[in-house]
N, C-alpha and C positions, 0 to 999 in steps of 0.2 A: 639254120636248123640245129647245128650241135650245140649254137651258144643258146638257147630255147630248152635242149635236152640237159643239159650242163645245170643248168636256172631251175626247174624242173628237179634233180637230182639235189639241190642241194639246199631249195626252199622244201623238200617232201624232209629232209633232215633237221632242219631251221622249224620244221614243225612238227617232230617228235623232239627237240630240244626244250620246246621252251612248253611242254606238259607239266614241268617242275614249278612252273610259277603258276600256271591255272589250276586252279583243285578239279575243275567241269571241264573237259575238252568239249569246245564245241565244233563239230565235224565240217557245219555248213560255213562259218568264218574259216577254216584252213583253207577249204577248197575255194574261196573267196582270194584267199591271200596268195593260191597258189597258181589260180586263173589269171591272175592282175600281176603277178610276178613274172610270170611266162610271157604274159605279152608286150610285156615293157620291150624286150629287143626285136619283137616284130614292128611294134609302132619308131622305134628309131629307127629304124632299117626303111620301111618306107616309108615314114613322115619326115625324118630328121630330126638332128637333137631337140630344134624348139618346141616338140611333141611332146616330150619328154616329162613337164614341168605340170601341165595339162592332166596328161594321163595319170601322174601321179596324186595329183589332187580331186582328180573323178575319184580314184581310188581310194582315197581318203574319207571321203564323203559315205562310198557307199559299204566303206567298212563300220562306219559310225553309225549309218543310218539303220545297216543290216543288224547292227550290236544293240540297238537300244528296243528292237523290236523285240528281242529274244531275253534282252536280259536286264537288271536295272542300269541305273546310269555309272555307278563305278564302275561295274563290272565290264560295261560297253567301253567305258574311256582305257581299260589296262586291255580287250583286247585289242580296240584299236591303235594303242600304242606296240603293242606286241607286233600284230600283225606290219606296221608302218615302217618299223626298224629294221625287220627282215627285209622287206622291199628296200630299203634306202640302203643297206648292209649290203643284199645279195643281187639282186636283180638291176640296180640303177648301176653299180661298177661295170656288172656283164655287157648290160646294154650299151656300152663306150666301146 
């Protein structure tokens, strides 16, 4: 639960950070990245690490999938890169 609150705490930071590189904050991709970041240490907590590799790649998909509905296709590829590195940066360390 603290390592969730912790994730949480510092993916809501990881995304007032990286406003500098999007000119368009999109609200619904943060809270995308910050739903999927948070639950990376619950899914290794009771799944186990092999969860891990899984979850991260659903997540992947439906950051892309969610991006290209909303916006064109660069635009969907830098935020799904953005969002991706935060997860791989914040949340996939925590969850160890």
């Amino acid at each position: 639960m603290a390592i969730s609150a912790l994730t949480l705490a510092a993916l809501l930071e990881y995304a007032n950070l990286t406003i500098i590189h999007v000119q368009k904050r999109n609200k619904f991709s943060d809270l995308l990245g910050i739903v999927s970041g948070v639950s990376l240490p619950a899914l290794c907590y009771f799944f186990g690490r092999d969860a891990l590799l899984p979850g991260v790649l659903a997540g992947l998909f439906i950051f892309f999938f969610a991006g290209t509905l909303r916006k064109d296709f660069r635009d969907a590829v830098m935020d799904t890169a953005i969002k991706t590195l935060g997860i791989a940066y914040i949340a996939i360390p925590l969850s160890y």
